[in-house]
C-alpha positions in Angstrom: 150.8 -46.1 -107.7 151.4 -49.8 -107.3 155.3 -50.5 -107.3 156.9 -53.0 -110.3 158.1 -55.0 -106.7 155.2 -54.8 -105.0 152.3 -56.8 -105.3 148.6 -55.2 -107.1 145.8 -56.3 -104.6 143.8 -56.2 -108.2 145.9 -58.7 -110.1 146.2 -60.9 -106.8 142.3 -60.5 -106.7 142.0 -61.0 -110.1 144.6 -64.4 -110.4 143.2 -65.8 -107.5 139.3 -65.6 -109.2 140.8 -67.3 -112.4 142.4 -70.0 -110.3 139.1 -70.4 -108.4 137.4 -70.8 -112.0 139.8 -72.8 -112.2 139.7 -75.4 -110.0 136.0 -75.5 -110.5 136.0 -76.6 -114.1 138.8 -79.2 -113.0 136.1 -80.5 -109.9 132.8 -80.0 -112.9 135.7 -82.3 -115.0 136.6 -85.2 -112.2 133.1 -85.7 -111.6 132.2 -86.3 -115.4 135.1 -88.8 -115.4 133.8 -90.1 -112.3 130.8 -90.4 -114.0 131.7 -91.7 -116.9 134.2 -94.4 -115.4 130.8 -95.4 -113.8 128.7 -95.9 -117.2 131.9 -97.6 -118.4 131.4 -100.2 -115.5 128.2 -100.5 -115.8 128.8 -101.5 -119.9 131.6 -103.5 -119.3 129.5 -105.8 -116.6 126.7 -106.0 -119.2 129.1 -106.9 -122.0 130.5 -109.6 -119.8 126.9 -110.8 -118.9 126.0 -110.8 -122.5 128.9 -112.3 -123.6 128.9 -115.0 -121.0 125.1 -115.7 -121.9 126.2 -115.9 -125.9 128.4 -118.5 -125.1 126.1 -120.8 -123.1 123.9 -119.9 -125.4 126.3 -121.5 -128.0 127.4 -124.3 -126.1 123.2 -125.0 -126.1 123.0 -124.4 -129.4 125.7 -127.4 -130.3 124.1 -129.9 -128.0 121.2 -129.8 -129.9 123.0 -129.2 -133.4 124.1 -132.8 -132.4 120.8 -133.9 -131.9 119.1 -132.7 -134.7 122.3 -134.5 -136.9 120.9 -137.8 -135.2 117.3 -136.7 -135.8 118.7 -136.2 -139.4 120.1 -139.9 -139.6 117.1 -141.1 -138.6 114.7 -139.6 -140.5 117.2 -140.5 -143.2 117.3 -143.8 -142.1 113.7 -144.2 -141.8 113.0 -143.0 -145.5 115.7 -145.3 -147.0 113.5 -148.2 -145.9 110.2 -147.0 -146.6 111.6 -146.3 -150.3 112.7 -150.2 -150.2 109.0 -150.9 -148.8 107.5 -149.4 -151.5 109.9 -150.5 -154.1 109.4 -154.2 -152.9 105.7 -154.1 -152.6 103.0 -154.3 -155.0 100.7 -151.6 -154.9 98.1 -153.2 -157.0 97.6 -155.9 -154.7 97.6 -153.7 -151.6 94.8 -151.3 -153.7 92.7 -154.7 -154.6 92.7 -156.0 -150.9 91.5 -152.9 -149.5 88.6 -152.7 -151.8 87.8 -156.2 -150.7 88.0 -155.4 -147.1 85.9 -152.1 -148.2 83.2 -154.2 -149.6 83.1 -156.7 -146.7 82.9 -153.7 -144.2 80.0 -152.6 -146.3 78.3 -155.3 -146.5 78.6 -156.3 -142.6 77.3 -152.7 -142.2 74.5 -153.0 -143.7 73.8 -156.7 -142.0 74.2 -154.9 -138.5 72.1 -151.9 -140.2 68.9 -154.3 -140.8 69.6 -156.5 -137.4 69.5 -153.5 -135.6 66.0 -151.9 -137.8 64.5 -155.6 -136.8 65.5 -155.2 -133.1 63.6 -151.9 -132.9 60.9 -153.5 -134.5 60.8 -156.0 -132.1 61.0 -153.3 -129.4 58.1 -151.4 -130.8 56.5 -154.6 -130.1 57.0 -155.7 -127.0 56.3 -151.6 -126.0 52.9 -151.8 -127.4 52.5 -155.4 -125.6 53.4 -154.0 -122.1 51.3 -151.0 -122.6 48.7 -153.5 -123.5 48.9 -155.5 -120.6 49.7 -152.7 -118.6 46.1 -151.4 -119.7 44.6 -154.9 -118.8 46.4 -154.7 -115.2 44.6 -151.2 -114.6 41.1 -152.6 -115.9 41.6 -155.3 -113.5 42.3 -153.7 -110.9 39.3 -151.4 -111.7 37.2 -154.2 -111.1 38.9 -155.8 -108.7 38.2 -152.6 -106.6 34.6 -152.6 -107.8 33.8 -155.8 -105.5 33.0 -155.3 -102.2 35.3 -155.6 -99.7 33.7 -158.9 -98.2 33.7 -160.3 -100.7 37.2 -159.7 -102.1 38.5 -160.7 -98.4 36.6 -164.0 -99.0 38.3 -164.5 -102.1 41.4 -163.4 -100.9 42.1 -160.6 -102.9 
């Protein structure tokens, strides 16, 4: 019979298994943290990347807000004195003048239109003239070749 002073080898067993348990779930806990503290890094680099990346992509985003303002004025600018164009010319006139223009562009057309039908008339022509003279050469020579040889050396063909 264990004694009230004395120490059960059971109990001892048994406290030193639950402090074994224990420590085990305390390691199983520091690695999660470890873990964890890792993925929290790991976020807080990536928040600071995108965050610096947000603000140059801001900055960017400025420099060319400022550029399109002075796009903007321009184009602004540029309307404003097309408006006074137009409100200071006279259409009418403008229309007229190009239908002039229209109808001396049509008739030139049709100038270079019949120049350039007579020219291929003309080379027709001169085709049917060269093959014509072309056929005369051959005949020529036909009968050039027909006389005998003494007698083409004597006339010095």
């Amino acid at each position: 019979m264990p004694d009230d002073r004395g120490l059960d080898m059971r109990a001892v067993t048994e406290r030193f298994a639950q402090s074994t348990n224990a420590l085990d779930d305390l390691a199983e806990r520091l690695r999660s943290l470890a873990s964890t503290s890792e993925t929290l890094a790991s976020a807080d680099k990536s928040l600071r990347d995108a965050s610096t990346a947000v603000a140059d992509f801001l900055r960017e985003l400025s420099s060319m807000n400022g550029q399109l303002k002075g796009a903007t004025d321009g184009l602004r600018t540029a309307t404003a004195m097309a408006e006074r164009f137009l409100a200071q010319t006279d259409t009418n006139a403008i229309a007229t003048s190009l239908d002039e223009l229209k109808e001396l562009l049509k008739a030139q057309v049709a100038q270079l239109t019949a120049e350039r039908d007579r020219e291929a008339q003309e080379k027709e022509k001169l085709q049917r003239e060269l093959n014509e003279t072309r056929s005369q050469l051959d005949q020529l020579r036909t009968k050039v070749n027909s006389i005998p040889e003494k007698q083409r050396k004597k006339l010095g063909l």
